[in-house]
C-alpha positions as CSV (number, residue, x, y, z in Angstrom):
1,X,19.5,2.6,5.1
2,X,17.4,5.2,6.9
3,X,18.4,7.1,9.5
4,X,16.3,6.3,12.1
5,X,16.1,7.9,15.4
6,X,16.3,5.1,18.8
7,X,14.8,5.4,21.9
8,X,17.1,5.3,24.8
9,X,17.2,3.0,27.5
10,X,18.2,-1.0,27.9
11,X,16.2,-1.8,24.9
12,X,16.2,1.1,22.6
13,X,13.8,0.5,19.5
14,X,12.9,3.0,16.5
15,X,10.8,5.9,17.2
16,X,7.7,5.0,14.7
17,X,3.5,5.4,15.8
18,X,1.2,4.2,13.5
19,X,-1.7,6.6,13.1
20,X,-4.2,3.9,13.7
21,X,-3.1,0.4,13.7
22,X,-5.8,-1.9,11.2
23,X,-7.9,-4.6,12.7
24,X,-7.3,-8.3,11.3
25,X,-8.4,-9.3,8.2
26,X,-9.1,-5.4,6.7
27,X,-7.5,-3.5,3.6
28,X,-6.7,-0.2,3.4
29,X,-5.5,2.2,0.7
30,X,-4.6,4.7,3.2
31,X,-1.8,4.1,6.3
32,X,0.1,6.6,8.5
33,X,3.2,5.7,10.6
34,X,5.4,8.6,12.0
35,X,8.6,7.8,12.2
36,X,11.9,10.5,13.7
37,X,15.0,10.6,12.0
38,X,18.2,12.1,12.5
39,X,18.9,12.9,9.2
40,X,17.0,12.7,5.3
41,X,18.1,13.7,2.1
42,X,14.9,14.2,0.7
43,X,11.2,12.6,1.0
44,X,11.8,11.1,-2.5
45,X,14.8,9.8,-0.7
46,X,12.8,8.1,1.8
47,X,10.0,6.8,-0.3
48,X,12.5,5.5,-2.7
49,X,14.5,3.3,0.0
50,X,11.3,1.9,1.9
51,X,9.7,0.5,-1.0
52,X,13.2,-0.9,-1.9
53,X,12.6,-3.4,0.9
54,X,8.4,-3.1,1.1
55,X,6.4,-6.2,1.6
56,X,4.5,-7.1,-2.0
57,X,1.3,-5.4,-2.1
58,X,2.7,-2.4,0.3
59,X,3.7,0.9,-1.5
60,X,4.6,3.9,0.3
61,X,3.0,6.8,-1.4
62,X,4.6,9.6,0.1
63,X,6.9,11.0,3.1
64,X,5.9,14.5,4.7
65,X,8.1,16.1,7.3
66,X,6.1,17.5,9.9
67,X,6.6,20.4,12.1
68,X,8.7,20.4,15.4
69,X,4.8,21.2,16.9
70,X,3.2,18.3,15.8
71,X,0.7,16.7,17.0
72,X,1.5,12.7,16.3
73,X,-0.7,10.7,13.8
74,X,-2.1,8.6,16.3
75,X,-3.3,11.5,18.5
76,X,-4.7,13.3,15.0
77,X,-6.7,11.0,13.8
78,X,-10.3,12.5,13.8
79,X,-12.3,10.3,11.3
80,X,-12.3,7.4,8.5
81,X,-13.7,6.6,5.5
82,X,-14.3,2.7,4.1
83,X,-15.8,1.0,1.3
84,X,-17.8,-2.0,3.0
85,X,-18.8,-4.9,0.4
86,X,-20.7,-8.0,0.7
87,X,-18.4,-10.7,-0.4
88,X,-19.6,-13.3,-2.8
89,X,-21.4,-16.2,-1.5
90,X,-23.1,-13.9,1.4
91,X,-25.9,-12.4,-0.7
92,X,-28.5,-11.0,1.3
93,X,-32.3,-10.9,0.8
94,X,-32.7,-7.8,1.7
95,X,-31.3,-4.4,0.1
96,X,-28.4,-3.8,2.4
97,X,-26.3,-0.9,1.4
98,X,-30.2,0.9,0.8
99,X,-30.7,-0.3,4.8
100,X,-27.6,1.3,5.9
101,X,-28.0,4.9,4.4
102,X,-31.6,4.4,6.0
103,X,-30.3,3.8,9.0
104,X,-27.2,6.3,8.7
105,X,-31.1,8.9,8.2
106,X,-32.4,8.5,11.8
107,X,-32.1,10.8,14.4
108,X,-30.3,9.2,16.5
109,X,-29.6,5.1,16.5
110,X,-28.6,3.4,20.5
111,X,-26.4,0.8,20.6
112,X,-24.7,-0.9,23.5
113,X,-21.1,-0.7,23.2
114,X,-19.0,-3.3,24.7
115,X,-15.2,-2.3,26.0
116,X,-12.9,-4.5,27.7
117,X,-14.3,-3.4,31.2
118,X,-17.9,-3.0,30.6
119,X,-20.5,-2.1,28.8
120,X,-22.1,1.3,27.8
121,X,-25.0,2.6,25.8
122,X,-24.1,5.1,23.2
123,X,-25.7,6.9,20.5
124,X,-23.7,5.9,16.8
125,X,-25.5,8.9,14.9
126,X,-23.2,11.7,15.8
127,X,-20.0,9.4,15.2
128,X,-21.4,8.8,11.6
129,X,-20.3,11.6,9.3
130,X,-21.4,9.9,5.8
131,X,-23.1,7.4,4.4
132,X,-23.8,6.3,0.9
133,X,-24.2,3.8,-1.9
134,X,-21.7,4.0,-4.6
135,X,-20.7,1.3,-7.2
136,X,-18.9,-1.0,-5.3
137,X,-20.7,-1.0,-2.3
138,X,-21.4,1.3,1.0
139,X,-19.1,4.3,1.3
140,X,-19.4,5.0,5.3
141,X,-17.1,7.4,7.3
142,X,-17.0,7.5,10.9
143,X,-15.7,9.0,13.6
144,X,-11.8,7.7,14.6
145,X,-10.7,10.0,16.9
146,X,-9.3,8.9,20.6
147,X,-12.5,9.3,21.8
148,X,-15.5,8.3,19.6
149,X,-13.6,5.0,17.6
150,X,-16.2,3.9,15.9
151,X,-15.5,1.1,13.5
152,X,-17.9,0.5,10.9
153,X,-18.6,-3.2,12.4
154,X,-21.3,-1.4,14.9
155,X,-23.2,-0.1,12.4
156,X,-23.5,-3.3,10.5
157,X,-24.1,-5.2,13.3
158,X,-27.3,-2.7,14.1
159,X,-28.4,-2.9,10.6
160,X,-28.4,-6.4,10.6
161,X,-30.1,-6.3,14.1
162,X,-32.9,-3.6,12.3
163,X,-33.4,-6.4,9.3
164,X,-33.7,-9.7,11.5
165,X,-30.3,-10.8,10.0
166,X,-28.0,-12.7,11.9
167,X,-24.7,-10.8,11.8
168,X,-21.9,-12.6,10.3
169,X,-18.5,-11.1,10.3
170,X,-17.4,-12.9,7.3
171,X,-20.0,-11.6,5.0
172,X,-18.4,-8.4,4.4
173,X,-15.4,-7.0,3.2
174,X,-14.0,-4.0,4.6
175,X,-11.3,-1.5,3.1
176,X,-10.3,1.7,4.8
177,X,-9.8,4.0,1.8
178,X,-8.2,7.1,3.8
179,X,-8.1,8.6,7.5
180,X,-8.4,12.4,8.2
181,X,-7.6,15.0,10.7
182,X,-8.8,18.6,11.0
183,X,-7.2,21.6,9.7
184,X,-7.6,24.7,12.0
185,X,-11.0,25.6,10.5
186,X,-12.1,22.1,11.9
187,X,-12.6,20.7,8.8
188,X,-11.7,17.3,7.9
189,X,-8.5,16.9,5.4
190,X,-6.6,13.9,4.4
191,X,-3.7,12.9,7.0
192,X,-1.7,13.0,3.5
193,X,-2.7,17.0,3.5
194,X,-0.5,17.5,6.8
195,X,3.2,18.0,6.2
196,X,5.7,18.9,3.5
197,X,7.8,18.0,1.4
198,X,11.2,18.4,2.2
């Protein structure tokens, strides 16, 4: 019962861009997704009527109207932050989370990066913007803008590599806790920051 806004064309479909989409088998505590409408009565309005119909375990946490100059979410994106566990049954022998910030410490840390065309050597350290252990595991934020998407698998794929550990996907569990752009002062801010109520 939204009023959505439809492309035109043969096949029209609703005018929605997720900020940026989640690989398979991650959580994530923070999602974008623009969306146009015609018409709203309020953002409470909104909220209210998609978790009406919300998948279990989904909860829309708020709706922001943005400004006719918007940039869309996908295109703002600029960095995330994760919480990366090791699951149970993985244990290492090693101090892992300890390895990471160590790593996350060194001047600079070359990987080879593989795309869908090639492959290129890169340097990770400027696309890490934090690193640390907290109680639940490695807090690690990373640059996720449209050109430096850096997901948090390359750096534990070098740590592993650095430790004479055989990397194993399935070891670790992975939550995206929130996504950020940056304000005018090029400072990073919540996605959730950007917008009002309305």
């Amino acid at each position: 019962e939204i009023d959505i806004a439809y492309s035109k064309g043969f096949s029209p479909h609703q005018i929605m861009s997720f900020a940026q989409p989640l690989g398979v088998g991650l959580e994530s505590n923070g999602e974008y997704v623009d969306v146009e409408l015609n018409s709203g009565v309020s953002s409470e309005d909104v909220k209210n009527k998609l978790n009406a119909v919300m998948n279990e375990g989904i909860k829309v946490e708020s709706v922001k109207k943005l400004s006719d100059d918007a940039i869309n979410a996908m295109a703002s994106v600029a960095a995330s932050k994760y919480l990366i566990f090791i699951k149970e049954g993985y244990e290492l022998d090693v101090d892992f989370y300890s390895q990471c910030v160590k790593l996350g410490q060194k001047d600079h840390i070359y990987i080879v990066k593989k795309t869908k065309k090639s492959e290129i050597e890169m340097d990770l350290k400027p696309a890490i913007y934090e690193m640390g252990v907290c109680e639940d595991g490695l807090v690690m934020m990373v640059d996720s803008s449209s050109s430096g998407n850096i997901k948090p698998n390359l750096v534990l794929e070098e740590v592993c590599k650095e430790n004479g550990i055989e990397y194993n996907s399935f070891a670790f569990g992975i939550k995206r806790l929130e996504m950020y752009t940056k304000n005018t002062e090029g400072k990073f801010i919540s996605m959730d920051e950007v917008g009002e109520d309305f």
